[in-house]
C-alpha positions in Angstrom: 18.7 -24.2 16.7 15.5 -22.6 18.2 12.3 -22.3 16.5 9.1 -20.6 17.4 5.6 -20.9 16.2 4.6 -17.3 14.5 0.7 -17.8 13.9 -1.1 -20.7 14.1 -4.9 -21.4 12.0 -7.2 -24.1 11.3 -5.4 -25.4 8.8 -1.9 -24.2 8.7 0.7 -22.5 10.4 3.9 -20.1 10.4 7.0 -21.0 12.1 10.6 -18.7 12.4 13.9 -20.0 12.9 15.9 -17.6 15.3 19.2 -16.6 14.1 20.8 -13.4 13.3 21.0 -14.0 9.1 18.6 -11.7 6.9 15.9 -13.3 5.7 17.9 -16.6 4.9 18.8 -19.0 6.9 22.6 -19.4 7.2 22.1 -23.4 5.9 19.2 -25.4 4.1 17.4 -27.3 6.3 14.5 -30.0 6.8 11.2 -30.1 8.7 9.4 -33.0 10.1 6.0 -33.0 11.3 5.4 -36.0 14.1 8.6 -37.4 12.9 7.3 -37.4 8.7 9.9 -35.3 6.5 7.4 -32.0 5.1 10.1 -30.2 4.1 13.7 -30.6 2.2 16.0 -28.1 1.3 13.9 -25.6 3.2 16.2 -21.9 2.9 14.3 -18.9 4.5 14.2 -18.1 7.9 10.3 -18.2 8.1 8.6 -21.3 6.5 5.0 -22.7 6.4 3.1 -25.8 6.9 -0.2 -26.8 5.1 -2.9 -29.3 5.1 -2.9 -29.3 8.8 -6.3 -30.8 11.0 -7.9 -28.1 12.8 -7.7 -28.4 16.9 -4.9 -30.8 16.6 -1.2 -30.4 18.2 1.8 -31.7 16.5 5.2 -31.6 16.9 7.7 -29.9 14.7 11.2 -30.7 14.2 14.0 -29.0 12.1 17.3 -30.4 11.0 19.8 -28.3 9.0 22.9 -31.1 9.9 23.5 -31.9 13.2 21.9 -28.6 14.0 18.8 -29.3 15.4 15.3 -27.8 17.1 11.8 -28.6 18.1 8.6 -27.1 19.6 4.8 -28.5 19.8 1.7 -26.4 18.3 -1.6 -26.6 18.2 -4.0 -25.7 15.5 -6.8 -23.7 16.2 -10.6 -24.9 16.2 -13.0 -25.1 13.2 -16.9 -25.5 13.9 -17.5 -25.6 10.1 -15.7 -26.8 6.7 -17.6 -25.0 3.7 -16.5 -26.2 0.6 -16.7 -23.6 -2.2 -17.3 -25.5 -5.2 -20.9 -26.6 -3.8 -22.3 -23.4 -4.2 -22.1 -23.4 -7.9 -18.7 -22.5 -8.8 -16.7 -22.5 -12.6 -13.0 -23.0 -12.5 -12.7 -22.0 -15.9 -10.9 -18.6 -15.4 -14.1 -16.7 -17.8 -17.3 -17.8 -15.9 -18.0 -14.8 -13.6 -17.7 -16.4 -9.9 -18.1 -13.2 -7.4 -21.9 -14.3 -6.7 -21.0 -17.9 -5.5 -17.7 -17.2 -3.9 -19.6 -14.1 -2.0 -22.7 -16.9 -1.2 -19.7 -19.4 0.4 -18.6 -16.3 2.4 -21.3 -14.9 3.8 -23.0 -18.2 4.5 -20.0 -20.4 6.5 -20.8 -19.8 10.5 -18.6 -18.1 12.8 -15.9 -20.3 13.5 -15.7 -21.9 10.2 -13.5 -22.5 7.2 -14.5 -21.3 3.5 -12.7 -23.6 0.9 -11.7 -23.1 -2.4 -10.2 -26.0 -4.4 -7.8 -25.9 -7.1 -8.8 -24.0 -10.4 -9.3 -20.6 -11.6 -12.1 -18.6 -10.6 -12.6 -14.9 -12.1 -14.2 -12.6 -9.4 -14.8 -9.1 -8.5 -15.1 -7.8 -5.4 -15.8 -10.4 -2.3 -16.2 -9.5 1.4 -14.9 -11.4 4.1 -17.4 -12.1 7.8 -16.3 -12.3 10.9 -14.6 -15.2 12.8 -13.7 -17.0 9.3 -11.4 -18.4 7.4 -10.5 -18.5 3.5 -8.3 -21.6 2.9 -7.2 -21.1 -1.0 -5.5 -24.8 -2.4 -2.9 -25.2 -4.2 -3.6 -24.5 -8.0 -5.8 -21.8 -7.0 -6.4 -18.8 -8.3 -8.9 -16.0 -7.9 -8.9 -13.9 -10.8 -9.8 -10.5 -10.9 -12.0 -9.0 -13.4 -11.1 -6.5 -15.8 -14.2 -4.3 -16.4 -14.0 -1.5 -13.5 -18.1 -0.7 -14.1 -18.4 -4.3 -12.2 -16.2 -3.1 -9.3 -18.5 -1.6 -6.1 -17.9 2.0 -5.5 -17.0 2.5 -1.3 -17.8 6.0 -1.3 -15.3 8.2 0.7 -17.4 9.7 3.3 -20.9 8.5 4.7 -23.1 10.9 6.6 -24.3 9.7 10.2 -28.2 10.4 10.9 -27.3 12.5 13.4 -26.2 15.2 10.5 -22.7 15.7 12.4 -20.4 12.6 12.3 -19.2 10.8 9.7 -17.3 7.7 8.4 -15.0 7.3 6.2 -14.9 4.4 4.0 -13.2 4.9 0.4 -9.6 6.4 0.6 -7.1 7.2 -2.0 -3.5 8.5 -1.1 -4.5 9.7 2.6 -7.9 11.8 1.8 -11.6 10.0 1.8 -12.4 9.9 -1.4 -15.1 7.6 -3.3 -12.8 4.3 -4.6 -13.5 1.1 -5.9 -13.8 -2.1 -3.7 -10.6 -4.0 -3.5 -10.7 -7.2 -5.0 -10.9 -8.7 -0.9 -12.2 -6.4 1.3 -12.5 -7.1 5.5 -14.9 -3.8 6.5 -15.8 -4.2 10.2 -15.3 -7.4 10.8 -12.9 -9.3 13.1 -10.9 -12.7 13.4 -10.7 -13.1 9.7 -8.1 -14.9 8.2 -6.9 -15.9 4.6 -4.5 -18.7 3.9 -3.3 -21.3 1.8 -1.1 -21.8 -1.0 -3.1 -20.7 -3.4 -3.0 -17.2 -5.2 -4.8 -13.7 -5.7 -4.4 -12.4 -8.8 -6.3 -9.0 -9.9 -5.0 -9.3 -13.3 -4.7 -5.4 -13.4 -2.4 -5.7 -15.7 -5.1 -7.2 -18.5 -7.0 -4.2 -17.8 -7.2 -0.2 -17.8 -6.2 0.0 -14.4 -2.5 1.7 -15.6 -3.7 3.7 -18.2 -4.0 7.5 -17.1 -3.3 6.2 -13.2 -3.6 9.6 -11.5 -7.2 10.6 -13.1 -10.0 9.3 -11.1 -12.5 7.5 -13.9 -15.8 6.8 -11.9 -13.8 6.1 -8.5 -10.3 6.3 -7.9 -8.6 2.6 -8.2 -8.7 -0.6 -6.1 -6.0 -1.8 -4.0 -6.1 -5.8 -4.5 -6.6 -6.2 -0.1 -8.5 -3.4 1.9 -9.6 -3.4 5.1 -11.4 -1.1 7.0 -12.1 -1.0 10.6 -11.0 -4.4 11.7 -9.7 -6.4 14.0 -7.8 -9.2 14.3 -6.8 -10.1 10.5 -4.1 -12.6 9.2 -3.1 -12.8 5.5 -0.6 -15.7 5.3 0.9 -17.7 2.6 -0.6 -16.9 -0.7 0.6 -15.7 -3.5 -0.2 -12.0 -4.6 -0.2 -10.3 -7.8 -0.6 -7.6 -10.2 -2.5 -5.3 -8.2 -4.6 -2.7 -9.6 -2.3 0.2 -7.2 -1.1 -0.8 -3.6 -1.4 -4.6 -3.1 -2.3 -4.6 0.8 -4.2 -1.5 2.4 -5.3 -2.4 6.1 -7.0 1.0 7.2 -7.8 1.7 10.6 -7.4 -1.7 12.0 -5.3 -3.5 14.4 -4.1 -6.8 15.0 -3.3 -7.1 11.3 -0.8 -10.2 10.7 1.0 -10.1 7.1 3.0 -13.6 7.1 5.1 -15.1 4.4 3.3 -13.7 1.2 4.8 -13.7 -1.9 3.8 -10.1 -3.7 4.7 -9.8 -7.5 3.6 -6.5 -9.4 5.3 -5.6 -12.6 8.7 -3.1 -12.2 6.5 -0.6 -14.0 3.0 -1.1 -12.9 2.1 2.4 -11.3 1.6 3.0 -7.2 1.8 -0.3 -6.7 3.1 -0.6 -3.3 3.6 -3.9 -1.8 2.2 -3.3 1.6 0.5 -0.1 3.2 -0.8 0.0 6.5 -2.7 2.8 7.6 -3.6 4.2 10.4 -3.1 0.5 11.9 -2.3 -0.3 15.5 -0.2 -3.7 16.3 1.0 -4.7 13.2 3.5 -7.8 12.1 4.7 -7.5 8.4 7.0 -11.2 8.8 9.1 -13.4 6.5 7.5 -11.9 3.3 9.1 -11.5 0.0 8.0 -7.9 -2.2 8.4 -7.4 -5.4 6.5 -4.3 -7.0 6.3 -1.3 -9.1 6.4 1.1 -6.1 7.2 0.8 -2.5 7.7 -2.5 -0.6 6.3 -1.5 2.6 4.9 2.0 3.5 4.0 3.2 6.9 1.2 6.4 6.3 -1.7 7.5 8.2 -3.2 9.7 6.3 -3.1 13.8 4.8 -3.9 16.5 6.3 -7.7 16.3 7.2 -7.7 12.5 8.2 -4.7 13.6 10.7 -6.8 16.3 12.0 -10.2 15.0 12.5 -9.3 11.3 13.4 -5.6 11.7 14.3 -4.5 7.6 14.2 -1.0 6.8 14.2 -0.4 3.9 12.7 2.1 2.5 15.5 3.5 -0.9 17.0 4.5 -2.1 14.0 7.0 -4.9 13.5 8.9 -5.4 10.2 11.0 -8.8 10.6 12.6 -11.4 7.8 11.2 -9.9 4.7 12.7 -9.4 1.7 12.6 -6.4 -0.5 13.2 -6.4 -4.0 13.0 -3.6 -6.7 10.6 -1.1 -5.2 11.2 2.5 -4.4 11.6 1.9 -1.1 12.1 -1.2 0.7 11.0 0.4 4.0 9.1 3.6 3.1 7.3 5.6 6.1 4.7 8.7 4.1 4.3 10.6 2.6 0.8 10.5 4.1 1.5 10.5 7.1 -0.6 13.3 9.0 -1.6 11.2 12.1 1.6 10.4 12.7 4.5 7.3 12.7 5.7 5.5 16.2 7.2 2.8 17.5 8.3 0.8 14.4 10.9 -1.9 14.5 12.8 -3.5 11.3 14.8 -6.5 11.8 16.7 -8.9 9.6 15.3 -7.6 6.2 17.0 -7.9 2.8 16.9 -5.5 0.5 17.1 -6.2 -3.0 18.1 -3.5 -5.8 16.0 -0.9 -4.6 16.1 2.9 -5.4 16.2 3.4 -1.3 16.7 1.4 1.1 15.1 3.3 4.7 13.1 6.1 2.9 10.9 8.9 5.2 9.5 11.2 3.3 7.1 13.8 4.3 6.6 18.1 3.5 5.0 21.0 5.1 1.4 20.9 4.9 1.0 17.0 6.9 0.2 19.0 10.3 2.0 19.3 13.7 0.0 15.6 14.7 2.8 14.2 11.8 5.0 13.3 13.7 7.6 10.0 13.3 9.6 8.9 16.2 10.9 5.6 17.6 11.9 4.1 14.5 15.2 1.4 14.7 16.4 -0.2 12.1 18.7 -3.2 13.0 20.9 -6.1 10.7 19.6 -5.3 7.5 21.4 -6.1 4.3 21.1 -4.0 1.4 22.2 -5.3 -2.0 22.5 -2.7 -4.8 20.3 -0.1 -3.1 20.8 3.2 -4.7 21.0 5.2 -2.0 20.1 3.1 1.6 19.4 6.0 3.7 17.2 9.5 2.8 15.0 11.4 5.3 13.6 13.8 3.3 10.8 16.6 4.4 10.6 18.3 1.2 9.1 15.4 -0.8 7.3 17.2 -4.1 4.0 15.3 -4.3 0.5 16.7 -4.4 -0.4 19.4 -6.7 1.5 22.0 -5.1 4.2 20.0 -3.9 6.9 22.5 -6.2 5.5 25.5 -4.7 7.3 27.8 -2.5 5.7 26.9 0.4 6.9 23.3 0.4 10.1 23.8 -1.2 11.6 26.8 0.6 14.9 26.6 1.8 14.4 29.4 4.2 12.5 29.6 7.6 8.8 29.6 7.9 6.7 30.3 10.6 5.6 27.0 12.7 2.4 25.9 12.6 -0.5 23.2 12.4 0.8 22.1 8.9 4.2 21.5 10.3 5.3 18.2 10.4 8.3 17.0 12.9 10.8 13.9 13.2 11.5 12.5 16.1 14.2 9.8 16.9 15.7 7.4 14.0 18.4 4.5 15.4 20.2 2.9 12.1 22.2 -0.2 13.4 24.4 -3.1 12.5 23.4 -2.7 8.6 25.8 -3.3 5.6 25.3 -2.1 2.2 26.9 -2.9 -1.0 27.0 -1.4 -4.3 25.2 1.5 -3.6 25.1 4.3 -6.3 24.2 8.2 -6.0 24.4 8.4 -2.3 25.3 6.8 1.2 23.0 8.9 3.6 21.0 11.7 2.5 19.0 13.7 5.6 17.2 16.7 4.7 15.2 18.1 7.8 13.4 21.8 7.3 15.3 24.8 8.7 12.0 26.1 10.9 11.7 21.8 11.8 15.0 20.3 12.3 14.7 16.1 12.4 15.3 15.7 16.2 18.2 13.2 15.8 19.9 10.5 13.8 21.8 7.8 15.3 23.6 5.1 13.2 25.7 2.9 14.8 28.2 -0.2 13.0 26.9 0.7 9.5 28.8 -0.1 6.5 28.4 1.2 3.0 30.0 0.3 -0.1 29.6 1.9 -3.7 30.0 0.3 -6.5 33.0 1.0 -8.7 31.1 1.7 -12.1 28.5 4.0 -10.3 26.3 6.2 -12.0 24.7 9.5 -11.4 21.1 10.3 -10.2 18.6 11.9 -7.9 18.8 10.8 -4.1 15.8 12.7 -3.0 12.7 13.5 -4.6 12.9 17.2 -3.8 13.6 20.4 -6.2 17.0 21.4 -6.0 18.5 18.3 -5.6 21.0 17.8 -8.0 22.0 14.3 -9.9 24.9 12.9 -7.7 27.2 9.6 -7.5 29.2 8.5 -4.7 28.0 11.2 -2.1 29.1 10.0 1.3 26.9 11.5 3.9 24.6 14.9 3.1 22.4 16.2 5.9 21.1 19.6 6.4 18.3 21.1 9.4 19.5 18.1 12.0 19.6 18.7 15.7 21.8 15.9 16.5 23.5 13.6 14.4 25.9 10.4 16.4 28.4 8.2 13.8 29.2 5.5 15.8 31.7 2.6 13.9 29.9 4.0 10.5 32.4 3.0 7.1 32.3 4.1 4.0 34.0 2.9 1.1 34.3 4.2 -2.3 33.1 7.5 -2.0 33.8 10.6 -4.1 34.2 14.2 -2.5 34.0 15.2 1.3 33.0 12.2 3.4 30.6 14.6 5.5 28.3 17.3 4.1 26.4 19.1 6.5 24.7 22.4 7.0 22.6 23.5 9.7 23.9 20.7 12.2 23.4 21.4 15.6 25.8 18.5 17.5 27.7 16.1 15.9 29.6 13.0 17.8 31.4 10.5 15.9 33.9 7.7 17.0 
């Protein structure tokens, strides 16, 4: 058995067994730190140790029967331990704590370790300094306010004194746009980090926060983790839940380190995606478990303007040992996507009941910079997945996403609003129980998707399927048991692809340059 250290702080750390199983590991196994037993009956592939000493290495050992495997690891440094609760806090889950917590934030020294003991502590909106750490205890709880007036505004654009630049700070669904502070916000800082086993809960659902979603009452809504500009950021361990609309929103950062979170939004809690990088560089999204109202994980970097006048991929991005459960999408890549999508890789991921399993979605109007290429997605399992594979390029959002324009069926003229994708490499997945559709790829005529490749994919429908909509695109009639649709593909390779339990013609395709199947 091999095991390797994932991310390593003061006072805990990530490990990852290596096998080839989806999120779980084939058996249940045990840790031991310097020879004491930590952990029994341990069943996930990536686990977590706490109460660790800062600057300290130990050695880790894991037994799952005679199966065995060990590594050493050292903690990292800590100048400072700032306890919390001396700067005047009230765990009584009322008491309004954003003053003190912000006080034990923005007074620990660099290098130091901001903690918070067990209790419940309602807060707005705290920011995080550089070169710190947020260590939440078990039987923790941060708990968001429900009043939006005591929410800071970030306001979407602020004006440089040289009358020409700008920055943009607030954003809502790819545009800068005033929006209120997230209940933790990292805004040009680096080498934070948040851990624990505590939880962060913004109580959104006690609030307003779901009624009228789409209308923008004094700012447009908070996503429970933002970052802006950063560097270097690690969220691992906590518990997350009942965002206000997405959950975790790094922005133009890189370095960002999402590690074995536990996300819980309610199935019908509005936009609220699990995790949403944006515009991020270097990104690992490992061994976390999703469970939301929305999308799981979303890939965007921005609409139109953002695409044009900053033009950030958000690229390098590693997806490994999560698991999915009851979103939209378990791995969902736009629809803002205007800067652009490259270089992702999804490994070992289970996805749970989900409307879609792999979901791109994008329209005209994202700009020629939107571009998504070099994505492979590798042994996944997909459990009741409505339809595990759609591409689509004629996704209706925005105000005019019905209009002609977007929707058109027919050729338009290329140009700086036309979007393009690249490369997509499906492999070694299996589905079961899947419902309207296997595969549904729907390129546009004037912007063919380059190529699809899927290779030793399996997909099974159920036998009592029902009927629904595939793609969120006019025209798209309710269907069950569809095999494989695609229309506007360059190249399309089947290699060792089953499908079971289909209804109709196995392929469907129109407007499909080169085909290759064995």
């Amino acid at each position: 058995m091999q095991v390797c250290l994932v991310h390593a702080t003061t006072r805990s750390a990530c490990f990852e067994l290596q096998t080839g199983t989806c999120y779980k590991a084939p058996a249940p196994f045990e840790v031991l730190l310097d020879g004491q037993p930590v952990l029994t009956g341990a069943e996930t592939n990536v686990f977590s140790l706490y109460h660790l000493e800062p600057a300290r290495t130990y050695r880790l050992e894991v037994m799952a029967g005679e199966d065995c495997g060990s590594l050493e690891f050292t903690t990292s440094t800590e100048s400072f331990f700032v306890d919390a609760s001396r700067f005047g806090l009230i765990a009584d889950g009322v008491s309004d704590n954003t003053a003190f917590l912000q006080a034990a934030l923005s007074s620990c020294p660099p290098g130091g370790t901001v903690y918070v003991p067990a209790g419940t502590y309602r807060t707005q909106s705290l920011f995080l300094c550089s070169d710190t750490t947020l260590y939440l205890e078990k039987g923790c709880t941060l708990l968001g306010g429900t009043d939006r007036r005591e929410y800071p505004v970030l306001p979407g654009v602020l004006p440089c004194a040289n009358e020409k630049d700008e920055f943009y700070l607030g954003l809502w669904e790819g545009n800068p746009l005033d929006s209120f502070a997230g209940l933790i916000n990292v805004i040009h800082a680096k080498n934070v980090t948040i851990t624990g086993e505590g939880c962060i809960n913004a109580n959104a659902d006690k609030g307003d926060w779901y009624e009228n979603p789409k209308e923008r009452r004094i700012a447009w809504r908070p996503r429970l983790f933002f970052t802006n500009n950063a560097e270097n950021v690690t969220l691992h361990g906590v518990e997350i839940c009942n965002s206000y609309s997405w959950t975790i929103h790094p922005t133009y950062s890189c370095g960002v380190n999402i590690l074995q979170l536990h996300i819980h939004n309610h199935a019908n809690s509005p936009n609220t995606d699990g995790i949403d990088p944006e515009s991020c560089r270097d990104v690992n999204i490992i061994g976390d478990y999703v469970h939301v109202g929305d999308d799981c994980i979303a890939l965007k970097s921005g609409k139109l303007f953002l695409g044009v006048v900053k033009h950030i991929p958000c690229e390098n991005v590693t997806i490994r040992n999560c698991c999915l459960s009851r979103g939209h999408g378990g791995l969902v890549i736009g629809s803002e996507m205007s800067g652009g999508v490259r270089n992702v890789t999804v490994t070992q991921c289970l996805m749970d009941h989900t409307d879609r399993g792999l979901r791109v979605k994008t329209r005209r109007g994202r700009g020629k910079n939107a571009v998504i290429d070099g994505l492979v997605f590798r042994n996944v399992e997909m459990r009741h997945v409505l339809t595990p594979f759609v591409i689509n390029m004629f996704y209706f959002c925005d105000p005019d996403g019905k209009s002609d324009y977007v929707q058109s069926h027919d050729a338009l003229p290329l140009d700086d609003a036309t979007p393009r994708l690249g490369s997509l490499t499906m492999e070694n997945i299996t589905a079961t129980d899947a419902e309207y559709a296997g595969c549904w790829f729907s390129g546009l005529p004037e912007q063919p998707i380059e190529r699809v490749e899927m290779r030793n994919v399996s997909i099974a429908f159920a036998p009592d399927a029902g009927a629904g909509t595939a793609a969120m695109m006019c025209n798209a009639d309710p269907c069950k048991k569809l095999a494989i649709r695609a229309e506007n593909v360059r190249s399309i390779a089947l290699h060792n692809v089953r499908l079971e339990g289909y209804e109709g013609e196995r392929l469907q395709f129109t407007n499909v340059e080169s085909f290759e199947e064995e």
